[in-house]
N, C-alpha and C positions, 0 to 999 in steps of 0.2 A: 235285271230287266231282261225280257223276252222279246225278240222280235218278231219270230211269230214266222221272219222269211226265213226261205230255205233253200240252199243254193249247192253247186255243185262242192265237192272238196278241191282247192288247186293242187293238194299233191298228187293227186293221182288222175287218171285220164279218163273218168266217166264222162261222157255225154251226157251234155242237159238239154233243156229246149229251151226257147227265146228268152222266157219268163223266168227262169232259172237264174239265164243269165245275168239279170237284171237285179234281181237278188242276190247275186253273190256277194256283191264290194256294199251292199244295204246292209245284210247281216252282220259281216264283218266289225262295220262299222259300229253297230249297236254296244259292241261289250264293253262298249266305253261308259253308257247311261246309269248304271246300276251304283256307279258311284254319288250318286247326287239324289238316289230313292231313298233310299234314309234315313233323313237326316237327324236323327234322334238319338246322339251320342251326350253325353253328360258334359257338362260346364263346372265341374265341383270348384266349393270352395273351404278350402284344407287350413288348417291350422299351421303358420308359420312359426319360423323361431330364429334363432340366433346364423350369422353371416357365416356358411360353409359350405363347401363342395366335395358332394361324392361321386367319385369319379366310377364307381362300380356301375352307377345307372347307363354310365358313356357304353361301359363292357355287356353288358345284357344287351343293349342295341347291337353292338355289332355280332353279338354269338348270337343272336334270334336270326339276323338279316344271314349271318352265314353257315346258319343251317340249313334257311329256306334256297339258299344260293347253289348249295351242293345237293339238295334235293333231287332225285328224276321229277322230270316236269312230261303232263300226258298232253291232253285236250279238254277241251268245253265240247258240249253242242251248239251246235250252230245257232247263232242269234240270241243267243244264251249268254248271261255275264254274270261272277261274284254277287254272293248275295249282301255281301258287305261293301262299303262303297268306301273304299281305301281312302284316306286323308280326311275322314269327315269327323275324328277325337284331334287332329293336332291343334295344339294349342293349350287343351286340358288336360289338366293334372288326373288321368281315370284311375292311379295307382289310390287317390286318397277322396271319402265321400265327406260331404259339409260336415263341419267340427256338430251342429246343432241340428237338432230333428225339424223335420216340416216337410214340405210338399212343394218344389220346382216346375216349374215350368219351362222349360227350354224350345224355342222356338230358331229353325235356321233352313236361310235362304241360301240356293248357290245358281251360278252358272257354269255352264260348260262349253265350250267350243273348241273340237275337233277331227284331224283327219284320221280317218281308217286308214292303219297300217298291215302288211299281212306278215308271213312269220321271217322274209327278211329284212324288214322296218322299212319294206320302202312306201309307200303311199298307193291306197288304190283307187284313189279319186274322187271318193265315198265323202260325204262333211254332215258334221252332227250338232246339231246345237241343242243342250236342255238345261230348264228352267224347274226350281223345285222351291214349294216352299213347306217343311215340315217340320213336324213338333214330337215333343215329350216330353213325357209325363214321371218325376224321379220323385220317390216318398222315402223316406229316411225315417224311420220312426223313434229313432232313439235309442235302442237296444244293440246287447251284443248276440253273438252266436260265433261260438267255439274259439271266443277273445276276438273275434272280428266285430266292425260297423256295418250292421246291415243295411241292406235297400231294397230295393224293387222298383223294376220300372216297365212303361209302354212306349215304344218308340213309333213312327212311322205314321203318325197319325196327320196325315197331309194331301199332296197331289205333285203329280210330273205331269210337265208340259213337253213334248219330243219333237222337233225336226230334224227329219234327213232328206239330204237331195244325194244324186248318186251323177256319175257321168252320161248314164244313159238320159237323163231325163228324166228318171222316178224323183217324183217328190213324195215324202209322205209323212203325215203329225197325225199327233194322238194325246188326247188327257187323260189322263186315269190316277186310281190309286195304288199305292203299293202295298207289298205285305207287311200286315203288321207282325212287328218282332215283338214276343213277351219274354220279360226277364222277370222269374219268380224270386232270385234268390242273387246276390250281390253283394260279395266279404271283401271286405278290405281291414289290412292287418297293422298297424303301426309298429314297424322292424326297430325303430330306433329312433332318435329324435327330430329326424328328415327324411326317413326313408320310409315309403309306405308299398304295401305291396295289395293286390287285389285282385280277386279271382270272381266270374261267374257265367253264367249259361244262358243264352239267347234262345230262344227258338223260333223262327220265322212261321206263321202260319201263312196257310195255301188260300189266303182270302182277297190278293191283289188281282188288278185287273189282267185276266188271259183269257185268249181264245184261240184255239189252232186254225186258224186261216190264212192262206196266201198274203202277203204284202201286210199284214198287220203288225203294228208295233205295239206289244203287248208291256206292261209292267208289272206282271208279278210275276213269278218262277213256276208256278203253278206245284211246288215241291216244298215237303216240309226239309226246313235247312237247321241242323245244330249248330250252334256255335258256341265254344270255350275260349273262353275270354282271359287274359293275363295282362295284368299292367305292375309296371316299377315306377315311384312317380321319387326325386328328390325333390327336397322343398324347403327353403331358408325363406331368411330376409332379401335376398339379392338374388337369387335362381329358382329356375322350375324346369327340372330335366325331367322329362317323361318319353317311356316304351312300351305304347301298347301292342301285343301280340296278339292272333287268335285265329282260330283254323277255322274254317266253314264246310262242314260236312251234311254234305245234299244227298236228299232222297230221291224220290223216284219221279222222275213226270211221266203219266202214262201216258198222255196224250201230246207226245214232244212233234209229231210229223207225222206223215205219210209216207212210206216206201213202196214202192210196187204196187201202189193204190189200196193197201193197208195201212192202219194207223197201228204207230207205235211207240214203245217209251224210251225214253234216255235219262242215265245218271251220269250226272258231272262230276267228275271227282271232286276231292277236297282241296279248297287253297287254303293260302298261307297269306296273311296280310301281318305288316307292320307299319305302324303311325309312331312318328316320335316327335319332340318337339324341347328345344333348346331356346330359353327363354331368363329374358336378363328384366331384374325387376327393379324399377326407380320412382317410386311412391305409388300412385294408382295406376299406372302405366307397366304395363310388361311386351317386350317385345323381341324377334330374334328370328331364329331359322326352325320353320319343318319342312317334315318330307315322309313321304310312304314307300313302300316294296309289295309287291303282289308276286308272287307264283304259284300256279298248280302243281299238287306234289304229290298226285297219286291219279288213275287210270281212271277214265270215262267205261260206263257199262251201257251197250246199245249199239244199233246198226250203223258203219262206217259211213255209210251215206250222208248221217246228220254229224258226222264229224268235225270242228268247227275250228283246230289248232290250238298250238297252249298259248291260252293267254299270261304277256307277262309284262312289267311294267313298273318305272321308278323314277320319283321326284323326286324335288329341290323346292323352297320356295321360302316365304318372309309372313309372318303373322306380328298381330298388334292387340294387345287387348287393355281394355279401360272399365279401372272395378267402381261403380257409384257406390257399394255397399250392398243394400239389398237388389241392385240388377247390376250385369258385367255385357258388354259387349265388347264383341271381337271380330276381326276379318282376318282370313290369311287368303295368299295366292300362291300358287303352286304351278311349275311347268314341266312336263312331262319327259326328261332326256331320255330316255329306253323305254322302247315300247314294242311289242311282239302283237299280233293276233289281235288286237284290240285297238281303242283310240285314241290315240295320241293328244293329251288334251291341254289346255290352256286352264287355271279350274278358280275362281273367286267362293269365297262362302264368308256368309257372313253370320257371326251368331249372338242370340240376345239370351241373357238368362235370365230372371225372375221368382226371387221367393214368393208362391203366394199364398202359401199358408205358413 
């Protein structure tokens, strides 16, 4: 999500003017929202088998998380956040797609509430609350390609709801829609009798709600964003370990700000998100621990001015899921202990899935 304010940088010592200043702890606070636009991550339902545990999926999570950890980390632009909304696969096995062909529908709601922190996690007074409810669209058609299970999916197809209040007294909300992500192509590989692996490419197009105006709280990136996708999913009678990895590599926004009363553009670097999710299963019931990691891990291109700090940030939390058969719903909650540059957030999601073809 885009806020649209624009505020001074606190590492350095430019002069803003009043309105600036009022923007700054507003923008800040925003990079929190982008995780709850969305919501259209897959709910699959994978083919189980006999009671074991690989513990290789436990080791892929932590070599993903500490690579991103040793990473250099740059900056975002300002009011700018993650085009992936970190935490919004835990729970789902994304290493493995339904054993059976058809057409899904996954629909998921979340909330958020959180303070703006800045890059020494202290609070800047800034509070955020959003509300989302979005869907997707997964087909599976039956086929393989290069021994993989294919898919294809549309994600995003929903609305955000945005409040933020600041200490100055700004209040400001906004509805709109987000960017829609298309996924043309979706492999996932059956490694071995529990272990499934899966690869594919997102791409976000520039069709959410943005406008470069003062005080506005924009929801789409207004930038086309790649993304390469990697999931490890284990999967028995009695567990469901899953690692989904994947970098978000963003283009260009031409119209990110004004500087010196010229409009100009900014590129956000590329981040780094992981969602994983440790789940103990006892008949229709699955339940246990997730959690995500965010870091930027390569350089912002564009004027210091819209400078925005690196956003960085890692949870903890508990999910629950309950399979009818043909629909599964699931809630998990999550609490934010690290958080840099972004919003420190409290986060509920709740998700329904549905065969309907």
């Amino acid at each position: 999500m885009d806020t649209g304010i624009h505020r001074h940088d606190t590492r350095n010592s430019r002069t803003q003017t009043p309105t600036g200043a009022q923007a700054q702890t507003a923008s800040q606070a925003l990079r929190l929202t982008m995780h709850s636009i969305r919501l259209g991550r897959t709910m699959n339902k994978p083919a189980q088998s006999r009671k074991t545990f690989a513990p290789r999926v436990l080791a892929a999570v932590i070599t993903a998380a500490g690579v991103a950890v040793t990473a250099p980390a740059s900056a975002a632009r300002i009011g700018s956040t993650p085009q992936f909304p970190v935490g919004i696969t835990m729970g789902s096995p994304t290493g493995a797609l339904p054993p059976v062909p058809g057409l899904w529908l996954i629909d998921k709601g979340s909330f958020q509430g959180a303070d703006s922190v800045n890059a020494y996690g202290q609070r800047t007074g800034t509070t955020t609350t959003v509300w989302t409810n979005n869907a997707q669209l997964m087909w599976v058609p039956g086929f393989k390609v290069l021994g993989a299970q294919y898919a294809a999916f549309v994600r995003n197809l929903g609305a955000v709801n945005i409040t933020l209040k600041t200490p100055t007294g700004l209040t400001a909300q906004h509805s709109g829609l987000p960017d829609t992500e298309i996924v043309p192509a979706n492999l996932s590989w059956k490694l071995s009798q529990h272990l499934y692996f899966d690869a594919e490419l997102g791409i976000y197009l520039k069709d959410g709600d943005y406008k470069n105006q003062p005080h506005r709280l924009n929801i789409g990136q207004n930038a086309t964003t790649y993304e390469p996708n990697f999931s490890l999913s284990y999967l028995d009678d009695n567990w469901q370990l899953t690692a989904h990895a994947l970098f978000d590599i963003n283009g260009w926004n031409h119209d990110a700000g004004h500087v010196n009363g010229k409009k100009v553009g900014y590129r956000n670097g590329t981040t780094f998100d992981l969602d994983y999710t440790l789940f103990r299963k006892t008949g229709h019931w699955s339940y246990g621990m997730v959690g995500y990691f965010l870091r930027q891990i390569s350089n912002d291109k564009g004027p210091a001015e819209l400078n925005g700090g690196k956003p960085e940030q890692y949870a903890v939390g508990i999910g629950t899921q309950y399979d009818f058969g043909k629909v599964k719903l699931m809630g998990t909650y999550t609490h934010d202990y690290h958080a840099r540059n972004i919003g420190q957030k409290d986060m509920l999601i709740v998700y329904l899935s549905v065969k309907a073809l």
